[in-house]
C-alpha positions in Angstrom: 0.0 0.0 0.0 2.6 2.4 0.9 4.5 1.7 -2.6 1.4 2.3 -4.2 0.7 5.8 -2.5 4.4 6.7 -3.2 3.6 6.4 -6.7 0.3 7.8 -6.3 1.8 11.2 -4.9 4.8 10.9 -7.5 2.7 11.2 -10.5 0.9 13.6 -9.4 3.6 15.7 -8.2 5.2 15.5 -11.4 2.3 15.9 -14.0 1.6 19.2 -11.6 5.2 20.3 -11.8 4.8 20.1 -16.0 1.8 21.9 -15.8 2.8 24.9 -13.9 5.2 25.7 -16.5 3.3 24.9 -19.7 0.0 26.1 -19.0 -1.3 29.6 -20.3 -3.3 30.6 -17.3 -1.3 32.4 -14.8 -3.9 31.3 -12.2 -4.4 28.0 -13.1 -0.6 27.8 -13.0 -0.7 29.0 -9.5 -3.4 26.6 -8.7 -1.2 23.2 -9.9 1.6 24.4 -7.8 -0.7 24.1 -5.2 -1.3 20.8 -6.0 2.2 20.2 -6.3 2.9 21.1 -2.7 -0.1 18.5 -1.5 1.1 16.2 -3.2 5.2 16.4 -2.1 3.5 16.8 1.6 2.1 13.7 0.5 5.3 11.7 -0.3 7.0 13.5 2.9 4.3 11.9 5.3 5.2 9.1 3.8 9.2 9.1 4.5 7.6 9.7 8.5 8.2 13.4 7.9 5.2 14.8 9.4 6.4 18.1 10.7 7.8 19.5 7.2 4.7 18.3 5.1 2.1 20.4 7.8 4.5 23.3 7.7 4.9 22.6 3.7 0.8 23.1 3.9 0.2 25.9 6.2 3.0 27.7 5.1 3.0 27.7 1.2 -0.2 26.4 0.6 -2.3 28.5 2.9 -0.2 31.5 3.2 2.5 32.0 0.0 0.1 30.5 -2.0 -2.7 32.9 -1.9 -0.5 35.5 -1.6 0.4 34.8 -5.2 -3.0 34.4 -6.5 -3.8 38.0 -5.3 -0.9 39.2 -6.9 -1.7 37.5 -10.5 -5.4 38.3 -10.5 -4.5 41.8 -9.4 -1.9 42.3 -11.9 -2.8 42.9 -16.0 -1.4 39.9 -17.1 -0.9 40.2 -21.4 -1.6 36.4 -22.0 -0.3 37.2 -25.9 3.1 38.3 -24.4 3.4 35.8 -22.2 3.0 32.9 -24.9 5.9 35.0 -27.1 8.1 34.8 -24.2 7.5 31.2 -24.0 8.2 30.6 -27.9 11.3 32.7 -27.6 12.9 31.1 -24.6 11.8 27.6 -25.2 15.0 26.2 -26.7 16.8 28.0 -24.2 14.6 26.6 -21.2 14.8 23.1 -22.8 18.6 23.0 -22.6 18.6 24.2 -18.9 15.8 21.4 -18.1 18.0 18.7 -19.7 21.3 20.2 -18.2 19.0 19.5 -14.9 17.7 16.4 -15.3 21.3 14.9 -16.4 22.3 16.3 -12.6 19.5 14.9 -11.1 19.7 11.3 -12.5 23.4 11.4 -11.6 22.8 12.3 -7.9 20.1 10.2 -7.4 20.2 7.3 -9.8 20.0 3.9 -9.2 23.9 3.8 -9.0 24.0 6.3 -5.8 20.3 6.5 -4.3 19.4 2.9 -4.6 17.9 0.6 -2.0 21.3 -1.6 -2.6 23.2 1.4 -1.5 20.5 3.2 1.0 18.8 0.9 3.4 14.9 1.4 4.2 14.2 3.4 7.4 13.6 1.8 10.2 9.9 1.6 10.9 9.3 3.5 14.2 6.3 3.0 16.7 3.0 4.7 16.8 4.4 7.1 19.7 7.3 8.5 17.7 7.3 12.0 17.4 9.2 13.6 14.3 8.3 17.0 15.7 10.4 16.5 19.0 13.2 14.8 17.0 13.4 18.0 15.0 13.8 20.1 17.7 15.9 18.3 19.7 18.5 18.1 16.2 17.1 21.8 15.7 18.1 23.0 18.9 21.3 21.3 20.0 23.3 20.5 17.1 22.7 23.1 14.6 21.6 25.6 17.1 24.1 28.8 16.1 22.9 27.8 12.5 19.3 28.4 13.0 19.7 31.9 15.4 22.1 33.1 12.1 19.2 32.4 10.2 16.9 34.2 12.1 19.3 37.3 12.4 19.6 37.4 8.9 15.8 36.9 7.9 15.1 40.2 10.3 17.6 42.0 8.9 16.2 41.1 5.8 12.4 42.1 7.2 13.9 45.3 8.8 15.4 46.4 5.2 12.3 45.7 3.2 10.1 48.3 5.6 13.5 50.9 5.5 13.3 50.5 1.6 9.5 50.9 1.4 9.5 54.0 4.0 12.0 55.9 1.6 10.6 59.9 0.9 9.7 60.1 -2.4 10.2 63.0 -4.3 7.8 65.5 -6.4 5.3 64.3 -3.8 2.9 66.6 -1.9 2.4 65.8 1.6 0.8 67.2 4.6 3.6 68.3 8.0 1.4 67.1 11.1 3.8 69.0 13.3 3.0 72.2 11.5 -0.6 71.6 11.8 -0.1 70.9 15.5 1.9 74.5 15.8 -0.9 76.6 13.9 -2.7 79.5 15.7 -5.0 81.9 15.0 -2.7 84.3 14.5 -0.7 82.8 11.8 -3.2 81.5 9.9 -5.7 84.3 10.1 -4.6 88.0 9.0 -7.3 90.6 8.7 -7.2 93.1 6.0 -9.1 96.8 6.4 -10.4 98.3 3.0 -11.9 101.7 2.8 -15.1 101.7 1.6 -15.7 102.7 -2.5 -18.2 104.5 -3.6 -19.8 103.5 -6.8 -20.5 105.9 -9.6 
């Protein structure tokens, strides 16, 4: 059963992956790579990696995800240009994908990544928690690794608001401090005329 869900997932994984880059629809492209994370949390629950396929789901599917659709359906996609980019760059984008695919098959081909060479993991009990084996790897071994992480992804937050926060120029804007300091006296003057006569 489990080999059959493996392949199960795999297939789908992979047909979604080839339509996410083939199809015309920018949201329905969006919408198979949403199927493509389901289905390689799929293949992780299967390889007892329960943690990474919930965090693979709540993460990308339900936050990055839909992040992206708003984008797309907000944004004026020109479908006509899109399908001359994709004529243009399609030899191009074939030679990269083979280039890939030669890499992938020598790391892990049947001569490296095979059951002959890699054992099958050792089945563990129904209380076996992949959460608390994570953290306890997570927080002993590679613990200066994951706080440099951290450092560096709010140093990376703190320079996205500094860069979105710049003044921009030719722009009208309003002082609130000078509102604050305005008085009757420097914002009303009153002028005597004399009186004309009409003729």
């Amino acid at each position: 059963m489990q080999v059959i869900m493996f392949y199960l997932f795999a297939t789908l994984l992979i047909v979604s992956s080839g339509l996410v880059i083939t199809i015309k629809n920018p949201v329905k492209a969006a919408l198979f790579l949403v199927l493509a994370f389901i289905a390689s949390s799929g293949v992780w629950i299967l390889l007892e990696a329960e943690f990474l396929a919930i965090t693979l789901v709540l993460v990308y599917v339900g936050a990055v995800m839909v992040l992206f659709l708003f984008v797309v359906m907000m944004l004026d996609v020109d479908i006509a240009q899109l399908r001359e980019g994709f004529t243009r760059y399609l030899p191009l984008g074939i030679l990269v994908a083979f280039i890939i695919f030669i890499e992938i098959a020598m790391i892990v081909g049947p001569a490296r990544f095979g059951l002959d060479q890699i054992p099958n993991p050792i089945a563990h009990g129904a209380d076996y928690s992949n959460t608390k084996e994570l953290g306890m790897v997570l927080y002993t071994q590679y613990v200066y690794a994951f706080e440099l992480a951290a450092v560096i992804l709010v140093v990376a937050i703190v320079a996205a608001i500094a860069l979105t926060l710049r003044p921009k120029r030719h722009t009208r804007f309003i002082s609130v401090e000078e509102q604050l300091e305005a008085t009757r006296a420097t914002r009303v003057r009153t002028v005597k005329m004399p009186a004309e006569k009409k003729k």
